[in-house]
C-alpha positions as a printed NumPy array, in Angstrom:
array([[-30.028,   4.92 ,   9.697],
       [-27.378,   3.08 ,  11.608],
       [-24.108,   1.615,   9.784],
       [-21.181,  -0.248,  11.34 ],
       [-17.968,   0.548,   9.955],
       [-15.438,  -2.033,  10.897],
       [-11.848,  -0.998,  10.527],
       [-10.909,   2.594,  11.856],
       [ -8.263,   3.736,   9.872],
       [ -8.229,   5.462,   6.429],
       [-10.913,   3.82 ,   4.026],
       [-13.055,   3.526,   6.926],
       [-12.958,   6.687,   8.691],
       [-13.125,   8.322,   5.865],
       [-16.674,   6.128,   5.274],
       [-17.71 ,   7.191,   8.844],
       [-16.602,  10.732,   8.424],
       [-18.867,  11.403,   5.254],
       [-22.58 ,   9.33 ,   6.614],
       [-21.89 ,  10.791,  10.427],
       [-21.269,  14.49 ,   8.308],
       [-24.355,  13.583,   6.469],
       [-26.547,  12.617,   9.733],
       [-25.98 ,   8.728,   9.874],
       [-25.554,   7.137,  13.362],
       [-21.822,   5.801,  12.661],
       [-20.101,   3.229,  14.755],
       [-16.764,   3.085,  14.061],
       [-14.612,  -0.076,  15.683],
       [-10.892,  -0.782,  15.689],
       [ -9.67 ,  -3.762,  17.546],
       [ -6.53 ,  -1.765,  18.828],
       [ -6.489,   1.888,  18.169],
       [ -2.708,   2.371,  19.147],
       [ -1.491,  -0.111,  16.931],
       [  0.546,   1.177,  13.925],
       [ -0.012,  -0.278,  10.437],
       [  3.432,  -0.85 ,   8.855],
       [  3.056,   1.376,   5.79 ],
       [  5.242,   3.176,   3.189],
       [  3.711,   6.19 ,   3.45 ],
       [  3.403,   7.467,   0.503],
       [  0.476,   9.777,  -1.182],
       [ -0.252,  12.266,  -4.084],
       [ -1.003,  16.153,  -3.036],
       [ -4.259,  15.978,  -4.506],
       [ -5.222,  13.751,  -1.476],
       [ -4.788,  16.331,   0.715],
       [ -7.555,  18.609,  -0.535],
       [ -9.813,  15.989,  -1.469],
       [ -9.824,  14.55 ,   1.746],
       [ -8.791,  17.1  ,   4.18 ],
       [ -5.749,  16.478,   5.487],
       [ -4.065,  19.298,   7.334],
       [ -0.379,  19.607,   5.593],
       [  0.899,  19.643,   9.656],
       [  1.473,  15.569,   9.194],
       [  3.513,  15.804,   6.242],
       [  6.575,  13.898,   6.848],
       [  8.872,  14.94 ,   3.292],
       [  7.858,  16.224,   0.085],
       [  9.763,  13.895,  -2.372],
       [ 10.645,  15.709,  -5.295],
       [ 13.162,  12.541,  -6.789],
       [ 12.686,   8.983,  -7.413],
       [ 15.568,   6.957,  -7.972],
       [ 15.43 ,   3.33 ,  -9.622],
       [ 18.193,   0.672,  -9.442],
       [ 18.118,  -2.085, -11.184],
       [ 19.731,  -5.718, -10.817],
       [ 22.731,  -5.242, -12.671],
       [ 23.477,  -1.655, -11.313],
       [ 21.957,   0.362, -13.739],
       [ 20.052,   3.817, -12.343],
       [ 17.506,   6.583, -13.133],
       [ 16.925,   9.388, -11.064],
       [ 13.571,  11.101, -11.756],
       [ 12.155,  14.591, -11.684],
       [  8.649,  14.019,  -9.87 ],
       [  7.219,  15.778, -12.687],
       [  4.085,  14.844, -15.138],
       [  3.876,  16.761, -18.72 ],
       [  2.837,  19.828, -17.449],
       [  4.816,  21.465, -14.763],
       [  2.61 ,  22.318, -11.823],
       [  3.698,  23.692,  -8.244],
       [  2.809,  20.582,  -6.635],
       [  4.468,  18.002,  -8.204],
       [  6.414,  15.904,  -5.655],
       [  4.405,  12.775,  -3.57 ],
       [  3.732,  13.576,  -0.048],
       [  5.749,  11.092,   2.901],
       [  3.562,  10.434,   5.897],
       [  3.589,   7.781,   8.894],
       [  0.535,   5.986,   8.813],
       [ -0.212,   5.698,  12.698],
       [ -0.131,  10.245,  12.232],
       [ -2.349,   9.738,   9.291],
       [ -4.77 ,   7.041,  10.901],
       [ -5.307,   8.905,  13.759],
       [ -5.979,  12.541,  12.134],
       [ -8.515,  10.643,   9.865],
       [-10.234,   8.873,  12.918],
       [-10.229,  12.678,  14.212],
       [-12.164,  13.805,  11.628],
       [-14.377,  10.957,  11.728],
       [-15.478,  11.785,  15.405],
       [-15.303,  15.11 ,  14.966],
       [-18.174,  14.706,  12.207],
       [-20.223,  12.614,  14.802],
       [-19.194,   8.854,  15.046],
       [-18.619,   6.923,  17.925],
       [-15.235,   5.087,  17.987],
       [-14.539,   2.15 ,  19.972],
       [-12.23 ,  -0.18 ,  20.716],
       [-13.718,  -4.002,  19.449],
       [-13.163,  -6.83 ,  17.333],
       [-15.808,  -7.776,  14.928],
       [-16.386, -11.626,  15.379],
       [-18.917, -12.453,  12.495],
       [-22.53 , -10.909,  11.01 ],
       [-25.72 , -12.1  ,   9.604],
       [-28.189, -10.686,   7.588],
       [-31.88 , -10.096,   9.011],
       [-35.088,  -8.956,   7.131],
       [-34.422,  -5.186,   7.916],
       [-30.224,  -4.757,   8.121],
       [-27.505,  -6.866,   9.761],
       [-26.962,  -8.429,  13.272],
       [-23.155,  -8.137,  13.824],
       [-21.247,  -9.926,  17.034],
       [-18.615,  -7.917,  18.578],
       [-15.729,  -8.442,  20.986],
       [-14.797,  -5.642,  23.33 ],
       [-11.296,  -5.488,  24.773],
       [-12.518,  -6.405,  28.456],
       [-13.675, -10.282,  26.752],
       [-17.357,  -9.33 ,  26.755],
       [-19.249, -10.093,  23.631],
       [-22.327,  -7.951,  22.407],
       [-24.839,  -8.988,  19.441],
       [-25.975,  -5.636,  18.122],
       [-28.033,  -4.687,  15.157],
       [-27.54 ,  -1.728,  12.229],
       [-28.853,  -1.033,   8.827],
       [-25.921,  -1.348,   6.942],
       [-22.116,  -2.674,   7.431],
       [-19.086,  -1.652,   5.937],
       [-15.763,  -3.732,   6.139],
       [-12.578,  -1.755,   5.535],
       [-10.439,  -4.227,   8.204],
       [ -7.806,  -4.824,   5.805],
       [ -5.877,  -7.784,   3.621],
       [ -7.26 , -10.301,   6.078],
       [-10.606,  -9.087,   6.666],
       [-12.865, -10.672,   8.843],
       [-15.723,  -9.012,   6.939],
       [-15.258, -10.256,   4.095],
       [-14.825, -14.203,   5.549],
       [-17.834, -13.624,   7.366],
       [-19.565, -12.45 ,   3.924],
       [-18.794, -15.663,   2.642],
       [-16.012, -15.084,   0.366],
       [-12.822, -17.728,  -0.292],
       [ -9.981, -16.855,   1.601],
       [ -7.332, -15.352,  -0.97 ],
       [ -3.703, -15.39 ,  -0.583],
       [ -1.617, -12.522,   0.601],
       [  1.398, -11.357,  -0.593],
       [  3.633,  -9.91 ,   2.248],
       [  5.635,  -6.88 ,   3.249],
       [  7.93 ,  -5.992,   5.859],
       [  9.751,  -2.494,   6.873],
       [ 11.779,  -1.343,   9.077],
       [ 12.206,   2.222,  10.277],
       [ 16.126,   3.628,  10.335],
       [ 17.256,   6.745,  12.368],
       [ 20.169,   7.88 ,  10.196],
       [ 22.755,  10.741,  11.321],
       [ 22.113,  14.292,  10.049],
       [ 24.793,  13.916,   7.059],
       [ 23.55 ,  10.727,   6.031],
       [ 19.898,  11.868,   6.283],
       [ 21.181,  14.68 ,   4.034],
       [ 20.639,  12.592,   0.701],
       [ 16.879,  11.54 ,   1.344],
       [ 15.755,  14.782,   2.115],
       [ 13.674,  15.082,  -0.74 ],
       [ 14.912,  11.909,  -2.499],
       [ 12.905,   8.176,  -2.579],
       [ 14.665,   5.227,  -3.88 ],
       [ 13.38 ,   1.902,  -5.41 ],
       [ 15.218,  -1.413,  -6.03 ],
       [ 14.748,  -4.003,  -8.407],
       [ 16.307,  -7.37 ,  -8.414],
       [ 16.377, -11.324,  -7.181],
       [ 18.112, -10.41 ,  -4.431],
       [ 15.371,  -7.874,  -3.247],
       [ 12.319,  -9.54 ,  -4.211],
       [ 11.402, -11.547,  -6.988],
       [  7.732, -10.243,  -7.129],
       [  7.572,  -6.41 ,  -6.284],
       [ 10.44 ,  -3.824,  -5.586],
       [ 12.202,  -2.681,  -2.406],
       [ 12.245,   1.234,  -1.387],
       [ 13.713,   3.805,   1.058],
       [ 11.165,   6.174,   1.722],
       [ 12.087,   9.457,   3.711],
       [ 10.517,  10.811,   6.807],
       [ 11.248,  13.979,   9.284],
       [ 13.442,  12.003,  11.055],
       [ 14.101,   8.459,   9.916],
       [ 13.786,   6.562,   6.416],
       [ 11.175,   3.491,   5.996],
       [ 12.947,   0.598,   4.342],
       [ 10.947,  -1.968,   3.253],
       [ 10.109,  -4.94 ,   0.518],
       [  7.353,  -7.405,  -0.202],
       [  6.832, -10.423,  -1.872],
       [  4.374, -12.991,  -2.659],
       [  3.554, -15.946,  -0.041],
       [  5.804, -18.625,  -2.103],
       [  8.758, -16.675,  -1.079],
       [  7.833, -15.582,   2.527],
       [ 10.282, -17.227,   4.42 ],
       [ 12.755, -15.073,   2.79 ],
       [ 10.918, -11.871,   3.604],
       [ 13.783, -10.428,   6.364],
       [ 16.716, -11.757,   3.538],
       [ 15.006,  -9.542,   1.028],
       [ 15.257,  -6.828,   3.821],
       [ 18.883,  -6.979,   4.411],
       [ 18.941,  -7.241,   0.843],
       [ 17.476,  -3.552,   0.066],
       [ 19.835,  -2.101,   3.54 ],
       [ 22.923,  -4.462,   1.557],
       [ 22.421,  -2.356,  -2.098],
       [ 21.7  ,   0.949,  -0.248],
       [ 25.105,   0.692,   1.052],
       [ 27.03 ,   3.675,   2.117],
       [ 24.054,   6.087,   2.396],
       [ 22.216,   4.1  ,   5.183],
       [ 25.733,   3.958,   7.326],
       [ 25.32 ,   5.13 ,  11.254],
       [ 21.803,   3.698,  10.806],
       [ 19.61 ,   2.819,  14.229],
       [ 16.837,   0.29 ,  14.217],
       [ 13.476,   2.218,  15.787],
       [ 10.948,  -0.612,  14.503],
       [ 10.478,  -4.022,  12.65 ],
       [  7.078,  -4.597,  11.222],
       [  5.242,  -6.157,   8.608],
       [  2.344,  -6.583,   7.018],
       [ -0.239,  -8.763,   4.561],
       [ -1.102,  -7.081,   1.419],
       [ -4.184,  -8.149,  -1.041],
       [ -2.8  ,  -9.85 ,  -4.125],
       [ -5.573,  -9.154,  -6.196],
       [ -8.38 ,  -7.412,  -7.103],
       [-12.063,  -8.099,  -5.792],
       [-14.61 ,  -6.828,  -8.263],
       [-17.173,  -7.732,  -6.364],
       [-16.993,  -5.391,  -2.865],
       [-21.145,  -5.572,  -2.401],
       [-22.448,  -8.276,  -0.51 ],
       [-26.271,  -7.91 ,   0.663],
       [-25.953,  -4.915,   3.136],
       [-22.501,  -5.127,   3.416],
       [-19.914,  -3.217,   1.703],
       [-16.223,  -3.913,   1.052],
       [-13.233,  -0.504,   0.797],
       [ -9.745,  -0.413,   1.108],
       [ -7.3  ,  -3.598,   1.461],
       [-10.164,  -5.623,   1.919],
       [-11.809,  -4.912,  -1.069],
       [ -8.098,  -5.634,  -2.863],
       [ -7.568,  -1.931,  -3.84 ],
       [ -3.942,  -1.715,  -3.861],
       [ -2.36 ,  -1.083,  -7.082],
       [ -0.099,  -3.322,  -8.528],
       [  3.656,  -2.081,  -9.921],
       [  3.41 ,   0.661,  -7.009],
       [  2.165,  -0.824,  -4.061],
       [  0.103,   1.608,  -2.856],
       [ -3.058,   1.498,  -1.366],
       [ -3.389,   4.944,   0.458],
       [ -5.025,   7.175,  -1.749],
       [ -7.636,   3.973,  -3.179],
       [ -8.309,   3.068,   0.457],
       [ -9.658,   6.716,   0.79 ],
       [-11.257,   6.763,  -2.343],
       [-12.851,   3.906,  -1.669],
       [-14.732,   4.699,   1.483],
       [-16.256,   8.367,   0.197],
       [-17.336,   6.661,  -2.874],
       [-19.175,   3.634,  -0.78 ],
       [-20.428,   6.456,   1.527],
       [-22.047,   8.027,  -1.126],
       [-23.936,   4.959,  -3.058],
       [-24.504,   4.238,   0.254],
       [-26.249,   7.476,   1.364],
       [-27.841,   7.903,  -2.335],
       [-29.506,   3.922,  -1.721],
       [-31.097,   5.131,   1.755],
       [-32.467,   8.023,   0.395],
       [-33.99 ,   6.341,  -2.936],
       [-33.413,   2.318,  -2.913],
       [-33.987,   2.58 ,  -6.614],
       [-30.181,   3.099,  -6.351],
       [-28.656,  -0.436,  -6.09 ],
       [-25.463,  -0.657,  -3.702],
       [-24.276,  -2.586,  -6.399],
       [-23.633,   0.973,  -7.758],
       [-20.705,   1.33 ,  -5.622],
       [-18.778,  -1.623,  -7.799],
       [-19.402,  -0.495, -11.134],
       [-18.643,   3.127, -10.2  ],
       [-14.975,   1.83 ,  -9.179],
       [-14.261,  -0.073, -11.888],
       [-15.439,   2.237, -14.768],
       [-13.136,   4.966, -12.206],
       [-10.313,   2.787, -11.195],
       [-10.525,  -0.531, -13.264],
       [ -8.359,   0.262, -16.576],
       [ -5.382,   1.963, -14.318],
       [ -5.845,  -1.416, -12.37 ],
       [ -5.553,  -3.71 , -14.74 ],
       [ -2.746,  -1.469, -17.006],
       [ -0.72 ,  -1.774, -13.591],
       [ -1.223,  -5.502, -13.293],
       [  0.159,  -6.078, -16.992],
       [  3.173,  -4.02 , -15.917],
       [  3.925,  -5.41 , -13.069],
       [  3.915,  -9.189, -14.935],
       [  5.888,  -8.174, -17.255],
       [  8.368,  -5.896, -15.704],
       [  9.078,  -7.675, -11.898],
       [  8.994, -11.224, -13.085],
       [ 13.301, -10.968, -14.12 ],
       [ 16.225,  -9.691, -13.488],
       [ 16.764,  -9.086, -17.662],
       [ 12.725,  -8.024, -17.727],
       [ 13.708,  -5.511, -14.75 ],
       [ 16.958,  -3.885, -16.528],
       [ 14.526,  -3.036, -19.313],
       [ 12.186,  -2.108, -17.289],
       [ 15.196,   0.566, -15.631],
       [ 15.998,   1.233, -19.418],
       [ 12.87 ,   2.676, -20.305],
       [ 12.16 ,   4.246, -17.451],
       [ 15.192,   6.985, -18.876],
       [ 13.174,   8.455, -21.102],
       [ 10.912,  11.299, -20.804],
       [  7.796,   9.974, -21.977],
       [  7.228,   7.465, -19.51 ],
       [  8.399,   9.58 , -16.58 ],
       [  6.453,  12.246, -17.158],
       [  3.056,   9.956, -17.947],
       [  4.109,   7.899, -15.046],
       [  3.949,  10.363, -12.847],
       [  0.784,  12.36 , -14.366],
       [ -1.064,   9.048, -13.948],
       [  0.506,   8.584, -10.113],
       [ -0.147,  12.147,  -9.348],
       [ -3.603,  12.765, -10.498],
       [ -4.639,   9.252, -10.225],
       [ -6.247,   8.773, -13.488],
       [ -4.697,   7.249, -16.467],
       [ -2.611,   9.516, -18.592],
       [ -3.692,  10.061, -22.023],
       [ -0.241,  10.072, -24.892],
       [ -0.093,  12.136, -27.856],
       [  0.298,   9.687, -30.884],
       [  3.629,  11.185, -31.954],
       [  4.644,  10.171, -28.044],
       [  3.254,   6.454, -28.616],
       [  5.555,   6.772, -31.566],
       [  8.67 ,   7.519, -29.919],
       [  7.827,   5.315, -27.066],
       [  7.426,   2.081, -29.415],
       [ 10.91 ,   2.834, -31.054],
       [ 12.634,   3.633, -27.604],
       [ 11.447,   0.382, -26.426],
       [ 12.572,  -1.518, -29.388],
       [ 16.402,  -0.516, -29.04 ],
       [ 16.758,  -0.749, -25.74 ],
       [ 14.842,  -4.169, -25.457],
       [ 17.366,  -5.136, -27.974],
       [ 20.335,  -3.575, -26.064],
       [ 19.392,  -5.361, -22.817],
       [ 18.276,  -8.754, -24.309],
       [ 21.995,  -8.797, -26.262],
       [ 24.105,  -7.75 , -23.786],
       [ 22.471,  -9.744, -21.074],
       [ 21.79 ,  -8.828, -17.408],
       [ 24.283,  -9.442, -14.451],
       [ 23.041,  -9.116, -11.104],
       [ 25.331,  -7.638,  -8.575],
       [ 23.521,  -9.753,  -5.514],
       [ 22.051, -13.591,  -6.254],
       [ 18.922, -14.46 ,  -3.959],
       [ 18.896, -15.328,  -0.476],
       [ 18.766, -18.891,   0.001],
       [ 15.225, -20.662,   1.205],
       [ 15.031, -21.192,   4.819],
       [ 12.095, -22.901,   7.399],
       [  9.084, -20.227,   8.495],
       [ 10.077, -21.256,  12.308],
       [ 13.718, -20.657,  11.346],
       [ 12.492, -17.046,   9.778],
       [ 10.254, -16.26 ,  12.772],
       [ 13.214, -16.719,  15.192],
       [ 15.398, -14.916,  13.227],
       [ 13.03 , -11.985,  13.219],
       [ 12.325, -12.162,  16.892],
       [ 15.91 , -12.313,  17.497],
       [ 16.733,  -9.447,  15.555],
       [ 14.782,  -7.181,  17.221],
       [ 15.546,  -8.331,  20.691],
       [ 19.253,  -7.813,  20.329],
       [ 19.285,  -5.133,  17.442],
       [ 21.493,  -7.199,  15.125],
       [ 21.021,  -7.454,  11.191],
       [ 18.504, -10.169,  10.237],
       [ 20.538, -11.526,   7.602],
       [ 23.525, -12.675,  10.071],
       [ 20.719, -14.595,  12.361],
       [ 18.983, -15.93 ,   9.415],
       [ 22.61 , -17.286,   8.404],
       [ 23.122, -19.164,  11.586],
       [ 19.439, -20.783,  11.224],
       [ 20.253, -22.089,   7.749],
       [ 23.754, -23.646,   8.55 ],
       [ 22.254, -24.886,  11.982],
       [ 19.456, -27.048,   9.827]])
């Protein structure tokens, strides 16, 4: 059986890896194999065994998450779930080491990986005539069994299946050398930021690598021209600990605002970011991505060996897997991100034990955390003094939100700043006073 897997980084080599391992004939296509997907890089251990990855690209083992809210207020966290176990921290990768060892694998296990673009597809009688674009401007019609779009937010697999275009919410990072000293603090440290002046959809972060911290936010596509304010934003509240800091990279990147329950269309199968597998509250997308392609591999396999099984499989085996954690995460996120006074008391409960420690069982193990009843107990009266605490006292934000400025006047502040190496914010200030 023949299968095209378009999209060669995790979700889809991880596809290709398992049907090549079990004696498919895998093509696996990537328009630009040395590109590097902006990414925050951040995974549970239990990713590592399931999938095989060799500890060698681990970047940091973050053992503390630290939350700051609007007005100020902190929590620094033990990564630790309700029973202590040797591996509790969350893994820090870069995603172009991580794509690659993954497309490794993938080739080592027997697929052939090229360099093309998928244009569009059509279904035939037997399987699925696919058009492809190779670097050199040649196109090739080419036919396979089965198809398997993992190309991401934006995928063209998914248009060419025929479903509505969705909106994207956006995310952009950039990547700071800091001096040894300074580096010092995020050595096994994370930190998130809440607030208007750092997004008012998601959260900002400062993730740690071996040699450089990924700063980033995102935000939905209402607020997009702000995107590189919201940046300066997150470098503006980290302060003091990014000082001596060195641009290496600007990047960004679309992420799927919502969930796709329907990922099987005809022949073709949906994983990753373009099946809208990226968890909301968090952000990530990493560990669903892979999860994603071994469990489409294996309806997959299991429909050409017996068509009794439906690919439609595939779907219901996510959701019944993935779907309540989804949709608990969705609820959070609305009613946690949507205010600076919903965000303080979102920073207020996060100080107590019982949420940390079945936060981080559920981001750990990736499975939703069961509570004791006495727990739900203590939980329900935690959150009803400290709602009250925050809602009477009232929030104050240290940082208002950047003003609204033009897409064009966004784009050339973002070119700008990474042709001279200047802050964003002081560029996008000149475009908004020069309007």
């Amino acid at each position: 059986m023949r299968v095209l897997v378009v999209g060669a980084n995790i979700g889809g080599s991880v596809a290709a890896g398992d049907l090549a391992a079990a004696g498919w004939d895998v093509t696996l296509i990537e328009r630009d194999l040395a590109r590097k997907k902006p990414c925050g890089g951040a995974i549970p251990p239990k990713a590592m065994s399931e999938f095989g990855i060799p500890e060698s690209i681990i970047e940091r083992k973050t053992r503390r998450a630290v939350v700051i809210g609007p007005s100020g207020s902190e929590v620094s966290m033990a990564v630790r779930g309700t029973k202590p176990r040797p591996d509790d921290y969350i893994i820090m990768v870069t995603r172009e080491v991580l794509d690659r060892t993954m497309r490794e694998k993938a080739a080592t296990a027997g697929a052939d990986i090229r360099e093309a673009t998928f244009v569009s597809h059509e279904d035939t009688e037997h399987g699925v005539r696919v058009k492809l674009r190779y670097r050199d401007g040649r196109e090739e019609t080419e036919n396979y069994d089965y198809l398997i779009g993992a190309d991401g937010a934006g995928s063209a697999v998914a248009r060419s299946c025929g479903r509505p275009a969705v909106k994207h919410a956006s995310a952009i990072q950039e990547r700071l050398a800091l001096p040894d000293d300074v580096m010092e603090y995020y050595l096994e440290t994370a930190e998130l930021y809440l607030g208007d002046d750092i997004s008012p959809d998601f959260y900002g972060w400062v993730f740690p690598k071996s040699d450089h911290v990924a700063v980033g936010t995102g935000c939905r596509p209402q607020h997009a021209n702000r995107s590189y304010a919201f940046l300066e934003g997150v470098k503006a509240r980290a302060g003091d600990k990014l000082r001596g800091a060195r641009r290496i990279l600007l990047e960004g990147h679309p992420l799927p605002m919502e969930r796709y329950k329907k990922l099987v269309y005809g022949r073709t199968m949906l994983v990753g970011d373009a099946g809208g597998m990226v968890a909301h509250t968090s952000g990530e997308g990493i560990y669903f991505s892979m999860a994603s392609g071994r469990m489409a591999a294996h309806v997959l396999h299991m429909h050409a060996t017996d068509h009794r099984t439906q690919l439609e499989k595939y779907e219901k085996l996510w959701q019944k897997k993935y779907g309540s954690m989804f949709d608990f995460l969705e609820f959070l996120e609305n009613i946690s991100y949507t205010s600076n006074r919903r965000r303080d008391f979102f920073i207020s409960m996060c100080m107590t034990r019982e949420v940390q420690q079945y936060t981080f069982d559920s981001d750990l193990f990736k499975e939703m955390a069961t509570m004791k009843p006495l727990d739900h107990l203590s939980l329900a009266y935690e959150a009803l003094v400290r709602g009250v605490l925050v809602w009477s006292t009232g929030s104050h934000p240290l940082k208002d939100a950047p003003p609204d400025i033009t897409a064009k006047q966004a784009l050339n502040a973002t070119r700008a700043a990474v042709a001279e190496g200047v802050a964003a914010d002081e560029l996008v200030g000149a475009a908004s006073g020069a309007a």
